[in-house]
BAGU-63727 format. One record per residue (C-alpha): residue number from 1; x, y, z. Coordinates in nm, 2 decimals. Each point is the difference from the previous one (the first is absolute). Layout:
<sites>
+-----+--------+--------+--------+
:  nr :     px :     py :     pz :
+-----+--------+--------+--------+
: NUM :      X :      Y :      Z :
...
+-----+--------+--------+--------+
</sites>
This chain:
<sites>
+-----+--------+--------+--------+
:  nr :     px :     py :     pz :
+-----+--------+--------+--------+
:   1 :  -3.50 :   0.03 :  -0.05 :
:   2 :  -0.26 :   0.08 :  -0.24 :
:   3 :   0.06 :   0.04 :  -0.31 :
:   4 :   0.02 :   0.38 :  -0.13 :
:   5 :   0.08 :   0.05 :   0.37 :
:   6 :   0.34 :   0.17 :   0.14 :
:   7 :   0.13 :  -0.10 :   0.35 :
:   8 :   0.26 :   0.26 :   0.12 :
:   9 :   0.31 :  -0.19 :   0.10 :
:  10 :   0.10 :   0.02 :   0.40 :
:  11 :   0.37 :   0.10 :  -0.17 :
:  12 :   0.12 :  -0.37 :   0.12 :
:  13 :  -0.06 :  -0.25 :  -0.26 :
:  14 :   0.03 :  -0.25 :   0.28 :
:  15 :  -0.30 :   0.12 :   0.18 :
:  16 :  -0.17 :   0.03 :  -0.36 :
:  17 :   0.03 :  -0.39 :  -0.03 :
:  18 :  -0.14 :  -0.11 :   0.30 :
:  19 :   0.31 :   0.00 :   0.29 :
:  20 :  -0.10 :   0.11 :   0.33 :
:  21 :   0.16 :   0.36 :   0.16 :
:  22 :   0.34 :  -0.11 :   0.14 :
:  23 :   0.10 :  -0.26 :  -0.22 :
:  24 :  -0.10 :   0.23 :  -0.31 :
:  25 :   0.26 :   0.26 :   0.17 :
:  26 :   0.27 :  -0.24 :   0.02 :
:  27 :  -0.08 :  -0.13 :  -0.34 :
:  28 :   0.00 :   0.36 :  -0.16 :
:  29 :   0.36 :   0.09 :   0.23 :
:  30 :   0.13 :  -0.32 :  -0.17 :
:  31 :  -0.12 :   0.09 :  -0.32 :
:  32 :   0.16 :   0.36 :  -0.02 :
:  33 :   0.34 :  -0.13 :   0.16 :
:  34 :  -0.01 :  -0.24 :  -0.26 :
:  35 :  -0.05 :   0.24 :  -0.26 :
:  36 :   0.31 :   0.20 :   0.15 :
:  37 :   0.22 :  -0.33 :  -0.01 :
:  38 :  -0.10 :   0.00 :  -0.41 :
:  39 :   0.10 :   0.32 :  -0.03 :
:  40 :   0.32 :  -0.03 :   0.19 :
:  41 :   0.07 :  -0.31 :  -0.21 :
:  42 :   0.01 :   0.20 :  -0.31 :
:  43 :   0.18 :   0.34 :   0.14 :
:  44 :   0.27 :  -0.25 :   0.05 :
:  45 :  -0.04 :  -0.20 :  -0.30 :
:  46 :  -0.06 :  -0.33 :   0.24 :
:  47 :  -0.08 :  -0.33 :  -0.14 :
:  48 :  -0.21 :  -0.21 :   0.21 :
:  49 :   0.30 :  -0.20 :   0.10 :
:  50 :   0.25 :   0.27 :   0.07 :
:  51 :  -0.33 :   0.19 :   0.17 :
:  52 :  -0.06 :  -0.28 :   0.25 :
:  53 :   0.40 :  -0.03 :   0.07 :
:  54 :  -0.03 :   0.36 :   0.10 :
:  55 :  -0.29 :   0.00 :   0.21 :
:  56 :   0.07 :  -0.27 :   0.21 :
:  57 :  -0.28 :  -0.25 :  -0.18 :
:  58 :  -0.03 :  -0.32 :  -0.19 :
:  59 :  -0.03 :   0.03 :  -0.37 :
:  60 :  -0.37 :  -0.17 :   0.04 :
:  61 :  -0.09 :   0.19 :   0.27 :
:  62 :   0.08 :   0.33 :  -0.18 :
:  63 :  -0.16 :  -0.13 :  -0.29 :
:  64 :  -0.37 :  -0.07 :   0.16 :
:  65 :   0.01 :   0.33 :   0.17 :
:  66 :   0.08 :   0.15 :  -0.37 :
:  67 :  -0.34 :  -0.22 :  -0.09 :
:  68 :  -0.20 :   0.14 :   0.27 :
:  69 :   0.06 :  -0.29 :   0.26 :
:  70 :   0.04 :   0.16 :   0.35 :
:  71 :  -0.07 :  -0.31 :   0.16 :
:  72 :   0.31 :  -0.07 :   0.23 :
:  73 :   0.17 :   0.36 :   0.04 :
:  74 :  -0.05 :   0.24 :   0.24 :
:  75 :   0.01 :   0.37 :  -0.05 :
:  76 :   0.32 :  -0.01 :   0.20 :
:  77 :   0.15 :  -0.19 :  -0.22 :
:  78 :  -0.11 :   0.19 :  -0.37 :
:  79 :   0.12 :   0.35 :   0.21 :
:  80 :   0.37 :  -0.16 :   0.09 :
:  81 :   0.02 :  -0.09 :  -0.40 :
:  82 :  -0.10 :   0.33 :  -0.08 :
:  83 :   0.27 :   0.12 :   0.22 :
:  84 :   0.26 :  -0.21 :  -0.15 :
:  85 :  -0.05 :   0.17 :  -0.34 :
:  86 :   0.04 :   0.28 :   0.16 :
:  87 :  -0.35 :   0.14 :   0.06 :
:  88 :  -0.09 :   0.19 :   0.31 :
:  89 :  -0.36 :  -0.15 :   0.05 :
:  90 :  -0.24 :   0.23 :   0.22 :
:  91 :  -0.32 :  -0.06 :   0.17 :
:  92 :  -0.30 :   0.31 :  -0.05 :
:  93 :  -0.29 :  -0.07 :   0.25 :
:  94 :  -0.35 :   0.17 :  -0.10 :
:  95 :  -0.35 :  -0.02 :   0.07 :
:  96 :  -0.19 :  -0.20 :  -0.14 :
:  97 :  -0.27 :   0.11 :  -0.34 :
:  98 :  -0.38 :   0.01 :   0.14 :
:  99 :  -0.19 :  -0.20 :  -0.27 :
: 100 :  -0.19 :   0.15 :  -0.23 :
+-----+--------+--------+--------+
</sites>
């Protein structure tokens, strides 16, 4: 970018630093799941421990996610947490933005 210079984002920061179409969806699904599990977390007043217990997880596993690391879970698996702290997790499918 040049300085003085505004790029307009794509709306996934995941395309914005560098990751190719698909694996900059999945990283942005991943992303706003995990963002979901936070917020559940604190609805409930979970502690990272008592959090994992009820979704089903590790305690280190939960705790990389919580630090941004997907690496090793599936969607699947951050929707069936979701769903056992009792969120209903739904899919919205839309086209795609043109670029600008």
């Amino acid at each position: 970018m040049t300085e003085g210079k505004w790029v307009r984002s794509s709306e996934n920061i995941f395309e914005d630093l560098g990751f190719e179409g698909e694996e900059a969806a999945v990283l942005k699904i991943k992303a706003d799941l995990m963002i979901e599990i936070e917020k559940a977390m604190k609805a409930l007043a979970l502690n990272q421990a008592r959090a994992a217990q009820v979704m089903g997880v590790p305690r280190p596993r939960l705790n990389r996610m919580l630090h941004g690391r997907f690496d090793g879970i599936t969607i699947d698996k951050m929707v069936q947490m979701l769903e056992r702290t009792g969120k209903q997790v739904t899919v919205k499918v839309g086209r795609k933005k043109k670029a600008a």
